[in-house]
C-alpha positions as CSV (number, residue, x, y, z in Angstrom):
1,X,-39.7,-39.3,10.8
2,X,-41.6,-42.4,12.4
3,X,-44.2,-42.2,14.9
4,X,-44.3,-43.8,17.8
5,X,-46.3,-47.1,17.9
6,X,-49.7,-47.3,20.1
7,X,-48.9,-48.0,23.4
8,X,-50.2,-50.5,25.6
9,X,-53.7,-50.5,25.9
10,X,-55.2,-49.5,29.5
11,X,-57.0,-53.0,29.4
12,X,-54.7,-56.1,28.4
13,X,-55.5,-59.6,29.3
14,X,-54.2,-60.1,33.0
15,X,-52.6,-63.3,32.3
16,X,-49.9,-61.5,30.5
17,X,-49.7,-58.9,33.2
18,X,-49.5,-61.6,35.7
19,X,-46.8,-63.3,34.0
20,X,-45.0,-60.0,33.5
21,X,-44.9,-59.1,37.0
22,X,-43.4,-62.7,38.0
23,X,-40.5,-62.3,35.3
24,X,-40.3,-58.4,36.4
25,X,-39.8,-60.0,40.1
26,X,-37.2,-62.5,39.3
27,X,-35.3,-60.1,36.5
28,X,-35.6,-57.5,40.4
29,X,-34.9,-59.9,42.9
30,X,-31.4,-60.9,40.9
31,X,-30.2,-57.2,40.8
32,X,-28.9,-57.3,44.1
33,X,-26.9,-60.0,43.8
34,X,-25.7,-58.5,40.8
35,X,-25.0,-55.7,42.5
36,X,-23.5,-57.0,45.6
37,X,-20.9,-59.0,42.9
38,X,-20.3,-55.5,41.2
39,X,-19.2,-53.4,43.8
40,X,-17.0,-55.6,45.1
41,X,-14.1,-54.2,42.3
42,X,-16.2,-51.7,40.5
43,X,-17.2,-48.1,42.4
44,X,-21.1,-47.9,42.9
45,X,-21.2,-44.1,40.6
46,X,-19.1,-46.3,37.9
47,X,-21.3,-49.2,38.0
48,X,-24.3,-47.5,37.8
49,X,-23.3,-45.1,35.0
50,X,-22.2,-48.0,33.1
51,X,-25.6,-50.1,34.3
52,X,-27.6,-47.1,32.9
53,X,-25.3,-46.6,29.9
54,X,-25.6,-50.2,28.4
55,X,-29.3,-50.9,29.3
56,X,-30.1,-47.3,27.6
57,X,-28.1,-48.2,24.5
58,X,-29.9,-51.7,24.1
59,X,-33.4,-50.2,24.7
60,X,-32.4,-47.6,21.8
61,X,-31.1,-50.4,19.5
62,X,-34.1,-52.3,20.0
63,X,-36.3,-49.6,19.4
64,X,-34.6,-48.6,16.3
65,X,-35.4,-52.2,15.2
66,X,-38.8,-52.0,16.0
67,X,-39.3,-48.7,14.1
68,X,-39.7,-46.7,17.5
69,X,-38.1,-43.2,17.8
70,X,-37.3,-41.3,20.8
71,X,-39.8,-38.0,20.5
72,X,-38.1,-34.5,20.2
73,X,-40.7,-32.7,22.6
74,X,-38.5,-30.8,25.3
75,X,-41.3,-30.9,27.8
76,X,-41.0,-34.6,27.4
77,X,-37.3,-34.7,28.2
78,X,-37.6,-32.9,31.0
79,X,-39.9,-35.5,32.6
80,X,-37.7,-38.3,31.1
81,X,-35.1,-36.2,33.7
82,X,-37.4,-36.3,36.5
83,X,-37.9,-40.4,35.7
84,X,-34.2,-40.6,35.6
85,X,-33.5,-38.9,38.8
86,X,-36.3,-41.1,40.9
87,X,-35.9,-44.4,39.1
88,X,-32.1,-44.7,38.9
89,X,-30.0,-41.8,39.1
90,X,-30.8,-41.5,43.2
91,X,-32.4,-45.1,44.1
92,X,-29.5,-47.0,41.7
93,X,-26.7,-45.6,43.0
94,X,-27.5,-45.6,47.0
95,X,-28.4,-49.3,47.0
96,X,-25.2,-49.9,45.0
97,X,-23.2,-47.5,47.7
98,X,-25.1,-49.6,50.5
99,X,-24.5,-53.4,49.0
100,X,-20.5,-52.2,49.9
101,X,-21.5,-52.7,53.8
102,X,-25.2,-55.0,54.1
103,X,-26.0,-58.2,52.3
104,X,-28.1,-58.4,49.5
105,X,-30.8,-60.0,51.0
106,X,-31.6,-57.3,53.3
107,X,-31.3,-54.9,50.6
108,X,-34.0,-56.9,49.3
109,X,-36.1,-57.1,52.0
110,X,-36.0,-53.4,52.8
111,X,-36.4,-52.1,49.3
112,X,-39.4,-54.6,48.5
113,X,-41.5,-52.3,51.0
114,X,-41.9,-49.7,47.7
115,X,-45.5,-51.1,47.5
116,X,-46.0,-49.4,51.4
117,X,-44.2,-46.1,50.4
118,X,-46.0,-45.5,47.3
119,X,-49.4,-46.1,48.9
120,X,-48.7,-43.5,51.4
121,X,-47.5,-41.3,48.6
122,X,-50.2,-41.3,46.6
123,X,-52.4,-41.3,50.3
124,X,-50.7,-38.4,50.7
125,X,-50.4,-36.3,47.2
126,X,-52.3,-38.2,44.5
127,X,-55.0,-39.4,46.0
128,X,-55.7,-42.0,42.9
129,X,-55.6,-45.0,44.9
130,X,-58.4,-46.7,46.8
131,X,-57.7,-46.3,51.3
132,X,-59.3,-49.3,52.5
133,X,-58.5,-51.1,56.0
134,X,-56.6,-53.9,54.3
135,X,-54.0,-51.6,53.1
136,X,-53.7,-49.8,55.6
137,X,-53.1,-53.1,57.7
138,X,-50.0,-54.0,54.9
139,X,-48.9,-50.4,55.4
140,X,-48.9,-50.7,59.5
141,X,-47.1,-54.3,58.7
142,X,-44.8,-52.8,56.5
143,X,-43.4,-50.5,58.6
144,X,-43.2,-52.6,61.2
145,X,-41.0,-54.9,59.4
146,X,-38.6,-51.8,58.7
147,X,-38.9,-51.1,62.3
148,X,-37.2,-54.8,63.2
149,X,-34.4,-54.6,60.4
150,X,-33.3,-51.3,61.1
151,X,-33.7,-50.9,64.7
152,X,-32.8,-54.3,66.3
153,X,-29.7,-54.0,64.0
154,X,-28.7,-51.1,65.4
155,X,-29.3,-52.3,68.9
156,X,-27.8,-55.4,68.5
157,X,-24.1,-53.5,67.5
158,X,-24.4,-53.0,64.1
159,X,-24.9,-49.1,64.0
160,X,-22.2,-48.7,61.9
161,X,-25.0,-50.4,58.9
162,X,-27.7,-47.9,60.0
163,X,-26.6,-45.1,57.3
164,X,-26.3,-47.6,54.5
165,X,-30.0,-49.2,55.5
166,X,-31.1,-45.7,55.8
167,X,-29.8,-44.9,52.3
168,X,-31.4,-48.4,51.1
169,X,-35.2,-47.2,52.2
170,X,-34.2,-44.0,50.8
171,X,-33.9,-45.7,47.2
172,X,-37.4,-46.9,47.9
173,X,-39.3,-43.9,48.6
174,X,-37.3,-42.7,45.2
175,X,-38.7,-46.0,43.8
176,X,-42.5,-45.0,44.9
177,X,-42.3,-41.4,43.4
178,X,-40.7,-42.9,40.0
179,X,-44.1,-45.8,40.3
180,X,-46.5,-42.8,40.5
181,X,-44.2,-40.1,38.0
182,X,-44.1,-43.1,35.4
183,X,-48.3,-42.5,35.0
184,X,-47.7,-39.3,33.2
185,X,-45.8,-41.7,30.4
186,X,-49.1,-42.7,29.0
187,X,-49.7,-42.4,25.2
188,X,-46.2,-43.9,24.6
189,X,-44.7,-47.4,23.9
190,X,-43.2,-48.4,27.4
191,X,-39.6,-48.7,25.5
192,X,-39.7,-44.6,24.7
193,X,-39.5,-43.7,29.0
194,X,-37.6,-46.9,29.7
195,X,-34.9,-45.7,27.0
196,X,-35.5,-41.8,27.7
197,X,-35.1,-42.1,31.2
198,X,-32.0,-44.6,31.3
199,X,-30.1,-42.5,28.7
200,X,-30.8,-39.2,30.8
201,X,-29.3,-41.0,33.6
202,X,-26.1,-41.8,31.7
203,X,-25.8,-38.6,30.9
204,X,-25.9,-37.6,34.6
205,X,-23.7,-40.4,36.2
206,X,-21.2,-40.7,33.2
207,X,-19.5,-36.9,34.4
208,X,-19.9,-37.7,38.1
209,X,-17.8,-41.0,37.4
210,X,-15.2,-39.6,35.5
211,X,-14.5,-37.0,38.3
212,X,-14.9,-39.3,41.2
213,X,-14.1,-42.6,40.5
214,X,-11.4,-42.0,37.7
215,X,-12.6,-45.4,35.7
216,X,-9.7,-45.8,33.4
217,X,-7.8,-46.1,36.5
218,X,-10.1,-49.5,37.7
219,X,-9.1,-52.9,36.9
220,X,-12.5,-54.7,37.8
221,X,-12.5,-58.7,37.9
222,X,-14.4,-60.7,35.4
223,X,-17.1,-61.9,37.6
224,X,-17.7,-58.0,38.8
225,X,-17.8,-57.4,34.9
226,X,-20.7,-60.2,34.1
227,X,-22.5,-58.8,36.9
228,X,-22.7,-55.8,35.4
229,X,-23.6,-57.0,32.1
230,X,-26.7,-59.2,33.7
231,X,-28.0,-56.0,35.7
232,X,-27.6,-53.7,32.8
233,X,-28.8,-56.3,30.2
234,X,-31.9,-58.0,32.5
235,X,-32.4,-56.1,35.5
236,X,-32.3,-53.1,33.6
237,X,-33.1,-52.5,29.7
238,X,-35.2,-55.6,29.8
239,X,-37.2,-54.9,33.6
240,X,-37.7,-51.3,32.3
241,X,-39.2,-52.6,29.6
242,X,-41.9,-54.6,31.4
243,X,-41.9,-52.0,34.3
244,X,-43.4,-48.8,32.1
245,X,-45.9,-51.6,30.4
246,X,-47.3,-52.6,33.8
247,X,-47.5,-49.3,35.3
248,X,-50.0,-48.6,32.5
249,X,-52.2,-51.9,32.8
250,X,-51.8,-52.5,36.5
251,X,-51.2,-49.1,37.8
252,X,-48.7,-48.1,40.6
253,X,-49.3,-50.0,43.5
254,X,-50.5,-53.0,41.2
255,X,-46.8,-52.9,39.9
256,X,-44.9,-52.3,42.6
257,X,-46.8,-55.8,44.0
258,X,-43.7,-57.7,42.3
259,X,-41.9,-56.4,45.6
260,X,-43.1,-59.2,48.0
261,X,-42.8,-61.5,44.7
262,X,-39.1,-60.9,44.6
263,X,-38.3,-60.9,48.5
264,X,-37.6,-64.7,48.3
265,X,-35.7,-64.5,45.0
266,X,-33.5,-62.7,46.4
267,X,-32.7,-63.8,49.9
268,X,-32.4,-67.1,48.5
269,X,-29.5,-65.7,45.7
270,X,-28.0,-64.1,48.7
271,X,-27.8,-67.2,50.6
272,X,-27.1,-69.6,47.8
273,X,-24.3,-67.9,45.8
274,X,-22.9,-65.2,48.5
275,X,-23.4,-67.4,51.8
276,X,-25.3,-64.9,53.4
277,X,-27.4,-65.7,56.5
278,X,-30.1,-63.5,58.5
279,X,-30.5,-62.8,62.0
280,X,-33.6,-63.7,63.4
281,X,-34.9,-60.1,63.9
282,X,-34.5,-59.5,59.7
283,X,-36.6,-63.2,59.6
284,X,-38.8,-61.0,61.5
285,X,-38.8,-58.2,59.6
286,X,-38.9,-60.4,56.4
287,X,-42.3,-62.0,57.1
288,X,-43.6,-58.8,58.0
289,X,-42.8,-57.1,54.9
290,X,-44.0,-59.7,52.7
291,X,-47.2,-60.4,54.8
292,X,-48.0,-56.4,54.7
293,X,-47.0,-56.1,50.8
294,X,-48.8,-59.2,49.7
295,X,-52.3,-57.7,51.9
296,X,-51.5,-54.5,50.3
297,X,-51.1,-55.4,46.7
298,X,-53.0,-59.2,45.9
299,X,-56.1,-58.1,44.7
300,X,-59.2,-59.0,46.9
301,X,-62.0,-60.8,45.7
302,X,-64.7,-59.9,43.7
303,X,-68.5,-60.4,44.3
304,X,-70.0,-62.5,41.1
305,X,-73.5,-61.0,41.8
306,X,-72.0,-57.5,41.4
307,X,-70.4,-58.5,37.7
């Protein structure tokens, strides 16, 4: 039996990790386009099953490749469970299920505010993460920007989107307890919880398909069918990959900064490819969101007399 391979260390060269977060961004910011395409002729528990399926099975080809084995440790599995349920069973499936009824951009927007949740998580429970009055100016912004999407749409006659923007921030506090869970990963090569996690989800969502949406029954269009071979090929086994290697050289918050990164990437797929346009309240929201992310999450800085 092989052993896993080192994993990352704590202290890489933070060009890479720069670098990685921009590709992790763009790989991000074109999911919901993806997913916007998909659910147009493929059920949101199908597409996700099949999302988590194919990236899973990649991940585990790769690693078999690279001499990397998934460990046998039950303990193990049972966090790979908890990763599944807060990094794609739950968050995957309600932005899919909300993408049938908003645009993508403003399930960008909204979900790049995972840097504001998981700094009041870890505020809140952890505790491993520095308070400091520039944060909690992103977080204040952050909010506020939620405040302008989802309440001025409501009050200008779109109540009937509040549940699926509701389900959308719901994803991201998912996405913020996954950021700070994925911590407890260290020791192993990011592929072994990008693959564990993904194939528990399968294993979840696969069942829950074949009872609810009856798949064999769909007859999904080609373009639905590339966009679900792009998210589950590069927004999923290949972002994982990069995700669980950031979240053990930048930490939490430090990862989840790719969220104001991808904000523009995708608005601007939204409005290129889909048509979409934003009211001016989401402009609003938008520039709040990335102003409160980016004060949150761009590192401030340092004094040369104190190196």
């Amino acid at each position: 039996m092989q052993k896993n391979k080192p994993a990352v260390q704590e202290h890489s060269t933070r060009p890479l990790d720069i670098f990685l977060l921009l590709v992790l961004s763009t790989l991000w910011g074109a999911s919901y386009l993806f997913i916007r395409i998909g659910v147009e002729t493929i059920p949101p528990v199908t597409l996700i099953a099949a999302r988590t399926l194919i990236g899973g099975t990649i991940l585990l080809v790769w690693m078999k490749t690279l001499g990397i084995s998934l460990p046998r440790d039950l303990t193990i599995w049972r966090r790979f469970f908890v990763q599944a349920i807060l990094n794609s069973v739950i968050p995957f499936t309600l932005i899919a299920w909300a993408e049938q009824f908003v645009g993508a951009g403003i399930a960008t927007i909204l979900n790049s505010t995972s840097p504001v949740m998981t700094f009041l998580a870890t505020w809140l429970i952890t505790r491993h993460e520095p308070v400091t009055a520039r944060k909690l100016f992103g977080v204040a912004a952050g909010l506020l920007g939620i405040c302008l999407i989802i309440g001025l749409s409501v009050l200008n006659g779109a109540s009937d989107q509040l549940l699926p923007l509701l389900a959308i921030l719901a994803a991201t506090i998912c996405y913020a307890g996954a950021a700070i869970y994925g911590r407890s990963f260290k020791g192993l090569s990011p592929m072994v919880p990008a693959a564990g996690s993904l194939v528990t989800g399968a294993l979840i969502l696969i069942p829950v398909s074949l009872v609810v949406d009856h798949p064999w029954q769909l007859h999904p269009s080609r373009e639905s069918l590339m966009a679900l071979f792009a998210l589950a090929v590069f927004s999923t086994a290949i972002a994982f990959v990069i995700y669980f290697r950031l979240i053990q050289t930048l930490g939490s918050v430090g990862t989840t900064s790719q969220a104001y990164i991808r904000v523009p990437i995708g608005v601007a797929l939204g409005v290129i490819f889909l048509g979409e346009t934003l009211s001016p309240s989401i402009w609003a929201g938008l520039a709040c969101v990335v102003v409160g992310v980016a004060a949150m999450t761009i590192p401030a800085k340092t004094n040369p007399e104190k190196k």
